[in-house]
N, C-alpha and C positions, 0 to 999 in steps of 0.2 A: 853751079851746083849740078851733081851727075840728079840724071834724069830716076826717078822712084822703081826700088824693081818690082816686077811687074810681074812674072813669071815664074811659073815653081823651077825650071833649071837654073835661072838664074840662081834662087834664093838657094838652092842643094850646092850652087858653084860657093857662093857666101858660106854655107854652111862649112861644106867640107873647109873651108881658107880658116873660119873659125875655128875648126877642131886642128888645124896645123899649129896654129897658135898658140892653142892651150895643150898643145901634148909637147911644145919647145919648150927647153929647159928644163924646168923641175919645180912645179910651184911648190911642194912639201917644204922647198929653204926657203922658201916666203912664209907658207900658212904654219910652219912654226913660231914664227915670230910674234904673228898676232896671235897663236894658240890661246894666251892667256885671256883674252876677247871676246873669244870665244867660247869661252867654257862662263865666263862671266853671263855670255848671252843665253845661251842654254840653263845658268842658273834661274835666269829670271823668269822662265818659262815655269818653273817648282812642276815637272814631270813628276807625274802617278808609276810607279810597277806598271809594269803589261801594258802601257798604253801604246799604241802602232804609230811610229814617229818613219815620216819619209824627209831624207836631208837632200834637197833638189841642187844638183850643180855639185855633189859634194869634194870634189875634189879628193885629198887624201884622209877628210873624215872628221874635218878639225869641228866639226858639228856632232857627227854620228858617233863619237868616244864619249864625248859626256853626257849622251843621252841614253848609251849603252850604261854606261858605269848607273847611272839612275836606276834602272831597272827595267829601260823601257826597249820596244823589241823596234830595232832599228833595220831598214834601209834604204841604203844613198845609191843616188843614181848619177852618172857627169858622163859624158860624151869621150874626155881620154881614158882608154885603157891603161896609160901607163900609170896615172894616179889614182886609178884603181885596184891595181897590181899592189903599188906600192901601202893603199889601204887595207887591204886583204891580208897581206904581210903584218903588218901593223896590228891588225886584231888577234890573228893566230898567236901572235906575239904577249898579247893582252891575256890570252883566252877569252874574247870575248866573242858571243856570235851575232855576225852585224853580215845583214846581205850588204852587196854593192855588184850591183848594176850597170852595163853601161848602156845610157838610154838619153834623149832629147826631153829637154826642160818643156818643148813646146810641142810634145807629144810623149809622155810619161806611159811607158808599159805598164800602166796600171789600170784597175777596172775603178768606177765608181763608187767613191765613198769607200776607199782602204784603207784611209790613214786616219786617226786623233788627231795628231798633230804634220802641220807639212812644215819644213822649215827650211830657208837658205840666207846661206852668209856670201856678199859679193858673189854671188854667183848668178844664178838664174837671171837678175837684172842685165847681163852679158847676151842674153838670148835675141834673136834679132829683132820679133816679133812680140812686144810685149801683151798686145791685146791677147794672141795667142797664149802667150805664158800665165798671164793674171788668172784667163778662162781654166788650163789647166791645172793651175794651183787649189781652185776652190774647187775643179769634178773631182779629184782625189782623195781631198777633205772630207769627212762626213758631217752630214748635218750637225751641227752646234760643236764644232770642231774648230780648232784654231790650227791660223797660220802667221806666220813669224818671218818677215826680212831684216835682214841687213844689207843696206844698198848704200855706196860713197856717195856723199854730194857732190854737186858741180863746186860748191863756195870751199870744202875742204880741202887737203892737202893733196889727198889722191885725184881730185878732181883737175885741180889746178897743174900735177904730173901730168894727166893727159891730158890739159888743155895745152902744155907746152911742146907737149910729143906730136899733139896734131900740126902744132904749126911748124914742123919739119917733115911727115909723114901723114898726108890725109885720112881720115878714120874711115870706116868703111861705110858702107852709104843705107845704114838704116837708123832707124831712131835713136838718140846719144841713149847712153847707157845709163847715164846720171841724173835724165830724169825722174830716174826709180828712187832719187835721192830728193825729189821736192813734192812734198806732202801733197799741195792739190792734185800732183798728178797719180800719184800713189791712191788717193781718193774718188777720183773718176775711173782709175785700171779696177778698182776692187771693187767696187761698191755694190754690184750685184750680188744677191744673196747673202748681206752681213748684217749683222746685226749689229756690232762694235767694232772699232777700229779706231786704234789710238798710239800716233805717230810724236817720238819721242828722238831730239837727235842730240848724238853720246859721241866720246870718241874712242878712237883704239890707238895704241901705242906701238911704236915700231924703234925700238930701244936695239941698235946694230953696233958692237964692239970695234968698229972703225970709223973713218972720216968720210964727211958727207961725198967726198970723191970716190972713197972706194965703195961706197954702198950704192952710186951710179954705177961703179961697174958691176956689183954683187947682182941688181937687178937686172941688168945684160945681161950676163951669164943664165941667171937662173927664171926671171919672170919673162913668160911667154909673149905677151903684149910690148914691151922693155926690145927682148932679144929681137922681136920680128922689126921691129920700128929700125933696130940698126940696122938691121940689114938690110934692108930695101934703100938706104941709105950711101951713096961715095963715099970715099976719105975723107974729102974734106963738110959735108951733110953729120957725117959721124963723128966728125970732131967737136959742129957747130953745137949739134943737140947733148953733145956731152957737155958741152961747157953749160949750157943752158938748165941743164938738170942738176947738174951739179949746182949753180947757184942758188936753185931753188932749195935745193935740201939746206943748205947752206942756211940761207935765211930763214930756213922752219926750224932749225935744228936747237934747241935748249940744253944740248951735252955741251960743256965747259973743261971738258977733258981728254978732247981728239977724240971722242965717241960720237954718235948719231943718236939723238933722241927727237922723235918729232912724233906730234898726236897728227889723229886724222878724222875727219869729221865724217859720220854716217849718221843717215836717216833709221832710226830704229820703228818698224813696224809692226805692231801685234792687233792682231783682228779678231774676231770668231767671227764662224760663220753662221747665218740662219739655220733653223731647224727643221726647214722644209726642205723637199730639194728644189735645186733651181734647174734650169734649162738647160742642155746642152751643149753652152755657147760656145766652148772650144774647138767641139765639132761643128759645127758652124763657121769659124773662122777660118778652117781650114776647106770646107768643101768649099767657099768663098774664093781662099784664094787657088785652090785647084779649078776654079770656075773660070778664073780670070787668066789663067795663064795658059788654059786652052787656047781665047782668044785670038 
C-alpha cells in the first residue's frame, strides 16, 4: 500500500490528476443518461420559489436544471471548466439563470450559511478529502437548511465497475470514494450540526441503445475515470480490462434485445442541519492539513 499523503503538494499534485480526469472526455454522454435520476432526486427534495440551492460537483447541471425549472435560484460549482461551458450553454439555451462556478468541493468560494439547500449527485463524494468536503457542505448550509447526496455504493453496479477497473489500474491513494455509499460512514462524515439525517438506498437506470460491448467502449470514449484507466493501460492491460468490463455489464444487463439496461445502486442522503451555527470545522481541516505538510 502507497504510503498516506501527507503533504499539501502532494495533495495539489492528486488534485490537479483529479481535474485531468474529469475534464477527459465528456461526462454530459454520461450525466444524460441518468438525467431522468436525477430530476426524480431533486423531485423529492419538493423545492420552495427563491429558495438558494448550491449543486456541489455539478458537472453539466443534471442537478441545477431541475432546481432551476422549480423556481429556485441556483448555483453549481465543479472543478472542469469544460462541463461548465457546456452548462452555461445549456441554460442560455433554457433561458434559465443558473450561476456555475468553477470551484473545489473541499473549499467552496462561498461565505457561511449561503445556501437553503446544498446538494450533489456522484459528485462531491469524488473529492479527496472527505472530512474536508462533509465540513464544507454543512458551512455553506444555513442553519435548519438541508443537504442532499447521491453517492454509488461499493455493493452496486458502479461500485463493482470500479472495483474491476482497480484491479487493472490502481485508484489513486485517498479514501475510496464509495464509502460515501455506506451509511455508518455517511453518519460519522455528517453528524456534526444535524439535526436529521436519513439515508435511503435507490437505484438509477443506465438504459444505452447498444450491447453491453459497445457501451464499454461508449464509456472509453466519453467517461473520464473509464478513458483514464485505458490509457495508462498497454495493448494487451486494454484488451484484458475490456473484456472484464465488458462481462460485467453483460451479466447486469436485463435488455433482451441487444440493448443495455442495468440499474445501479446509490446511497440516497437527506439531512437538515441544526439551527445553531456550528464550528468552523472545515477551516480547521484545512489549517490542519497545511500544518502538517509544513513539516
Amino acid at each position: 500500500m502507497k504510503p498516506a499523503i501527507t503533504s499539501v503538494a502532494e495533495m495539489a499534485q492528486l488534485k490537479a490528476k483529479l481535474k485531468t480526469t474529469w475534464t477527459s472526455g465528456d461526462f454530459d454522454k454520461i450525466a444524460q443518461i441518468i438525467e431522468p435520476g436525477a430530476v426524480a432526486f431533486m423531485e423529492r427534495l419538493a423545492l420552495k420559489p427563491g429558495v438558494r440551492v448550491l449543486d456541489v460537483a455539478c458537472g453539466t447541471g443534471n442537478l441545477s436544471f431541475p432546481a432551476a425549472r422549480a423556481g429556485a435560484i441556483v448555483t453549481g460549482v465543479d472543478i472542469a471548466p469544460n462541463l461548465l461551458a457546456t452548462a452555461r450553454t445549456r441554460a442560455r439555451a433554457e433561458g434559465l439563470q443558473i450561476q456555475f462556478d468553477e470551484g473545489d468541493a473541499e473549499q467552496l468560494p462561498y461565505t457561511d450559511a449561503s445556501f437553503d439547500v446544498v446538494v450533489t449527485m456522484f459528485g462531491a463524494m469524488f473529492a479527496p478529502q472527505p472530512e474536508v468536503t462533509a465540513a464544507e457542505l454543512r458551512r455553506v448550509c444555513r442553519p435548519d437548511g438541508q443537504i442532499a447526496m447521491a453517492n454509488w455504493t461499493a455493493t452496486g453496479f458502479i461500485g463493482q465497475m470500479f472495483k474491476t477497473t482497480a484491479a487493472h489500474v490502481p485508484p489513486p491513494n485517498f479514501p475510496s470514494p464509495l464509502l460515501w455509499g455506506d451509511e455508518t460512514t455517511v453518519r460519522e462524515r455528517l453528524q456534526n450540526d444535524i439535526d436529521e439525517l436519513q439515508c435511503t438506498r435507490r437505484m438509477i437506470s443506465f438504459r444505452l441503445p447498444m450491447t453491453p460491448e459497445q457501451t464499454v467502449d461508449y464509456f472509453r470514449t466519453w467517461y473520464g475515470p473509464t478513458l483514464r484507466a485505458f490509457a495508462a493501460l498497454d495493448e494487451s492491460g486494454q484488451a484484458a480490462l475490456h473484456r472484464d468490463l465488458t462481462q460485467l455489464w453483460s451479466e447486469h444487463n436485463q435488455a433482451t434485445d441487444g440493448t443495455t439496461h442495468v440499474e445501479a445502486e446509490y446511497l440516497e442522503v437527506m439531512l437538515k442541519k441544526g439551527k445553531s451555527e456550528g464550528k468552523p470545522v472545515a477551516e480547521a481541516f484545512i489549517q490542519r492539513a497545511q500544518h502538517d505538510g509544513s513539516q
